[in-house]
C-alpha positions in Angstrom: 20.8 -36.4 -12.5 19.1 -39.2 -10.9 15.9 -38.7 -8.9 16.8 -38.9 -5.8 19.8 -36.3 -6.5 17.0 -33.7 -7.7 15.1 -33.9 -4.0 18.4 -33.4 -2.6 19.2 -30.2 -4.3 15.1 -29.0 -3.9 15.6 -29.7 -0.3 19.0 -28.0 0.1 18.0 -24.8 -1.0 14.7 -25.3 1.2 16.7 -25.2 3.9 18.7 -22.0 2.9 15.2 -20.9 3.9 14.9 -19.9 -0.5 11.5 -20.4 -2.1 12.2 -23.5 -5.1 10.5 -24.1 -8.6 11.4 -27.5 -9.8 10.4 -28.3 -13.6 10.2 -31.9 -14.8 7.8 -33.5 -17.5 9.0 -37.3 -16.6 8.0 -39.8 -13.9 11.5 -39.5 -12.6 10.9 -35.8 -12.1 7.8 -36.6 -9.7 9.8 -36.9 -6.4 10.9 -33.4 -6.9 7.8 -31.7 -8.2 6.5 -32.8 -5.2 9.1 -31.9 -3.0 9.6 -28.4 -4.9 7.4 -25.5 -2.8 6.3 -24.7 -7.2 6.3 -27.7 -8.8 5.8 -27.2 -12.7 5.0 -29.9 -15.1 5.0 -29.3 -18.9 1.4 -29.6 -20.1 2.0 -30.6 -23.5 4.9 -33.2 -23.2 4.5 -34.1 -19.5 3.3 -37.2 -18.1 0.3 -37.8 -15.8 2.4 -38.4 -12.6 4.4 -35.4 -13.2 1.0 -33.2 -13.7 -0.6 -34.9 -10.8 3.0 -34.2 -9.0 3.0 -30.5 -9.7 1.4 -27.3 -8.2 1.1 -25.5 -11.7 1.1 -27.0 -15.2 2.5 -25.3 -18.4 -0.2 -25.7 -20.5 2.1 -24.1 -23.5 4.9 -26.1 -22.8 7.0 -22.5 -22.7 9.3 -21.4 -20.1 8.4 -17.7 -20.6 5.4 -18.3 -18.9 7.0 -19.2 -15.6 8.6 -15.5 -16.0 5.0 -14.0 -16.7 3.8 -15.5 -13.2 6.5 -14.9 -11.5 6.1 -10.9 -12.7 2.3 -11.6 -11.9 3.0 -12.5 -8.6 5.3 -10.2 -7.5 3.0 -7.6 -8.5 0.1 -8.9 -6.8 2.2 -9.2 -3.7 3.3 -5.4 -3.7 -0.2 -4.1 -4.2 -1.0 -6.2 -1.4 2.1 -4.6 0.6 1.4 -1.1 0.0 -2.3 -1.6 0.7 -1.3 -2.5 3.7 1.5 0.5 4.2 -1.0 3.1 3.3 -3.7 2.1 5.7 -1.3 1.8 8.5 0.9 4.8 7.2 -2.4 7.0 7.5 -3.9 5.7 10.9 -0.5 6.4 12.3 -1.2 10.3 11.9 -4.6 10.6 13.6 -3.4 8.0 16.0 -0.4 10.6 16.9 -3.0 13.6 16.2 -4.8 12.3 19.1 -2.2 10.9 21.6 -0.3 14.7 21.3 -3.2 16.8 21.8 -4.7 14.5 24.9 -0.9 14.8 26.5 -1.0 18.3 26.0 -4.7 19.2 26.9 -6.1 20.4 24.0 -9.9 19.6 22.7 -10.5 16.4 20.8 -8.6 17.1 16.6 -11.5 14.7 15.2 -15.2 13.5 16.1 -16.6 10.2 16.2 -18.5 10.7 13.2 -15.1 12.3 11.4 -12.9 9.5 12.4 -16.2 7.0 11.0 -15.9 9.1 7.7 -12.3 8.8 7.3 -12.5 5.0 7.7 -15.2 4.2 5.8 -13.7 6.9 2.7 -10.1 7.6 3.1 -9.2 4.3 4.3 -11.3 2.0 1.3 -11.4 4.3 -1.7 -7.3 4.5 -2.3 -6.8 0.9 -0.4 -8.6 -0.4 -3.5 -7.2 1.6 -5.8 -3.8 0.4 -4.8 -5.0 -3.7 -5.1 -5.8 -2.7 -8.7 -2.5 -1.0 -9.6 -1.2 -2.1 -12.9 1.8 -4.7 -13.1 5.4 -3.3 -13.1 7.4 -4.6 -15.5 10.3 -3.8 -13.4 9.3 -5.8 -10.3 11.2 -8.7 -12.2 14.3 -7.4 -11.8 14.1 -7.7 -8.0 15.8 -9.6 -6.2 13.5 -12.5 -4.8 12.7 -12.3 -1.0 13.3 -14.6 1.8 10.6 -17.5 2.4 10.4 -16.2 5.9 10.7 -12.5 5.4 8.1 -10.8 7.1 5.7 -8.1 4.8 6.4 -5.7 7.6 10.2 -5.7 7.5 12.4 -3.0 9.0 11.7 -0.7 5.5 8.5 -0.9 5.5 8.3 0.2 9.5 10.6 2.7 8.2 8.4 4.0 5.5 4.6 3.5 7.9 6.7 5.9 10.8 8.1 8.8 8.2 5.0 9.0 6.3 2.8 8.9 9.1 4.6 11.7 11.0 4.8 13.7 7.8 1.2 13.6 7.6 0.8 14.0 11.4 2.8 16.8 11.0 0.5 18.6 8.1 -2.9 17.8 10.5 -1.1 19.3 13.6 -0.8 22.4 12.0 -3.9 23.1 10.4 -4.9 22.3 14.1 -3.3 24.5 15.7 -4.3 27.1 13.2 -7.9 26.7 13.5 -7.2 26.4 17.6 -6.6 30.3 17.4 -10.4 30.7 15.9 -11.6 28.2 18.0 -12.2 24.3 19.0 -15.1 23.8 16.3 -12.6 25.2 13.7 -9.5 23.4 15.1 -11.5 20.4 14.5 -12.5 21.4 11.0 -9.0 22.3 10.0 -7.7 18.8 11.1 -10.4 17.0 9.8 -10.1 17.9 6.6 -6.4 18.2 6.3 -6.0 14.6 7.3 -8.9 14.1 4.8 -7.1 15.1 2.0 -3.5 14.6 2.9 -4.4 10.7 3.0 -6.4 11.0 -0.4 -3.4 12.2 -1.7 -1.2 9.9 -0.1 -2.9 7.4 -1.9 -1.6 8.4 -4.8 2.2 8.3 -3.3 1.8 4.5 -1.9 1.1 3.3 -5.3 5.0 2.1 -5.6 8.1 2.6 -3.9 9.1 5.1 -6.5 7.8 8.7 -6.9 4.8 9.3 -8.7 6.2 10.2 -11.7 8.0 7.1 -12.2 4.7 4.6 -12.0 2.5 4.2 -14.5 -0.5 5.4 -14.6 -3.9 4.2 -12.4 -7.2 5.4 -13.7 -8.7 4.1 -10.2 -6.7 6.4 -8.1 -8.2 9.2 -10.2 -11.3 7.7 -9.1 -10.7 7.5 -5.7 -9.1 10.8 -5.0 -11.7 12.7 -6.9 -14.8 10.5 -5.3 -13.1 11.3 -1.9 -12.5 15.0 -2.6 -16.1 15.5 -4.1 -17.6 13.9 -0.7 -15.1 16.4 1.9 -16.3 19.4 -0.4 -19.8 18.2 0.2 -19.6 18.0 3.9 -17.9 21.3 4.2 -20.1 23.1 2.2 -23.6 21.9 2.1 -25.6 23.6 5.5 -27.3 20.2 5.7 -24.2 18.1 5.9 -22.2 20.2 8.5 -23.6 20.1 11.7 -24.0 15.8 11.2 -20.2 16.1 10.4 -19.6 18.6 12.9 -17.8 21.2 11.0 -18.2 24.9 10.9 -17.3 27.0 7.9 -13.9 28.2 6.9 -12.9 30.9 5.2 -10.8 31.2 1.9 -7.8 31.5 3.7 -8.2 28.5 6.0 -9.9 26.5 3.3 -6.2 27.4 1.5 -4.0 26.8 4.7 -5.9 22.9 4.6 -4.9 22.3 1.0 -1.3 23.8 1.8 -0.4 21.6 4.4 -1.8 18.6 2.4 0.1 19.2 -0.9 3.4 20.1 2.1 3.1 16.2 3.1 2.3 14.8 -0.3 4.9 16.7 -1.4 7.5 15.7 1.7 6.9 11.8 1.1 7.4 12.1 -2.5 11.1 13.5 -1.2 11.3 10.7 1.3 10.5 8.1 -2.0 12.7 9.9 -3.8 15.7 9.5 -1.3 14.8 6.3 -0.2 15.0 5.0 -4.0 18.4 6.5 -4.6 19.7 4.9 -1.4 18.6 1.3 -2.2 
């Protein structure tokens, strides 16, 4: 294949809109390493122009390793992705939270300082968590995705809507609930529910499969039980409620909370479950 055939093949699957890895290790492989969006010279073997040519450089000389950074990658991508899916998943059930219960006339679900807590805890602690997930061997089976495909295609709208009105669901309930006792308790109820539901939740964005098909993620462990050790804390401790504006619940309320926050956990695991049989 003579150089100036290579750049034509890089170029026609460039504009199939397809992501291209060109390997070369001679100077008539240059052209195309430079052409190639992954240009990948052989360390060992390949010339200067070719290295200087290229975007990454086998220092091993062995093609495996192009697998082992694609598998890298991909993982590093879908941490990203579901980082991203779980913060917007989440927000998406206070946002709703709020927007029903102004149209309908109710007192406020959550406080400034609750909504403040929730971003600062429930929003970092499992986002993190997520970004260190360990690799999935699997993700190399995938097929690879379009050069222009957007991170938040049509599934993953899919999945931020269910998941978020699932949750919603859980909060609006324990709101309700606590409505009957009063508007401090209301508040309370939702507070913590959503508290807890998106703890958990972190634990259910990890992958695209159910829980008990990922491996396992000692810094969701973390997470969840930093984030349930500080909600216990603010319920509990007389010092810590009225700056949190919370009232005491009961054993049966404090019950009804974790409830409706296993019900969602549990209901997006089914959603996973589904969805992953359908695709």
């Amino acid at each position: 294949v003579a150089p100036e055939h290579k750049i034509r093949i890089v170029k026609a699957w460039q504009e199939k809109g397809d992501i291209v890895a060109m390997t070369g290790d001679g100077v008539n492989d240059a052209p195309a390493l430079k052409a190639a969006d992954i240009g990948i010279a052989m360390g060992i073997t390949g010339t200067e122009v070719s290295k200087d040519a290229a975007k990454m450089i086998l220092t091993d000389d062995n093609f495996a390793t192009i697998v082992k950074a694609i598998e890298s990658g991909r993982n590093v991508y879908n941490n990203i992705k579901n980082a991203i899916i779980y913060l917007l998943s989440g927000n998406l059930s206070a946002i709703i939270t709020v927007v029903v219960t102004s149209l309908a006339f109710l007192p406020d679900p959550f406080t400034a300082v609750q909504l403040l807590f929730i971003n600062l805890v429930t929003d970092s602690l499992p986002a993190i968590a997520i970004g260190m997930e360990p690799d999935h061997p699997d993700v190399i089976n995938q097929k690879p995705r379009r050069s222009k495909e957007s991170i938040l295609n049509r599934d993953a709208i899919t999945q931020i809507g269910v998941e978020g009105l699932l949750i919603f669901l859980a909060v609006m309930a324990s709101y309700l609930i606590g409505l009957k006792t009063s508007a401090s308790m209301a508040t309370t109820m939702a507070f913590s529910t959503l508290t807890l539901s998106r703890l958990l939740h972190g634990f259910s964005q990890r992958g695209s499969k159910p829980i008990w098909e990922l491996p396992f993620n000692k810094y969701s462990v973390y997470a969840f039980i930093t984030g349930a050790l500080l909600l216990a804390a603010i319920l509990n401790i007389p010092t810590m409620q009225p700056i949190f504006d919370v009232t005491p619940m009961s054993i049966l309320q404090a019950g009804l909370v974790v409830l409706f926050s296993l019900a969602s956990f549990t209901a997006v695991q089914l959603f996973k479950v589904l969805s992953s049989r359908s695709h």
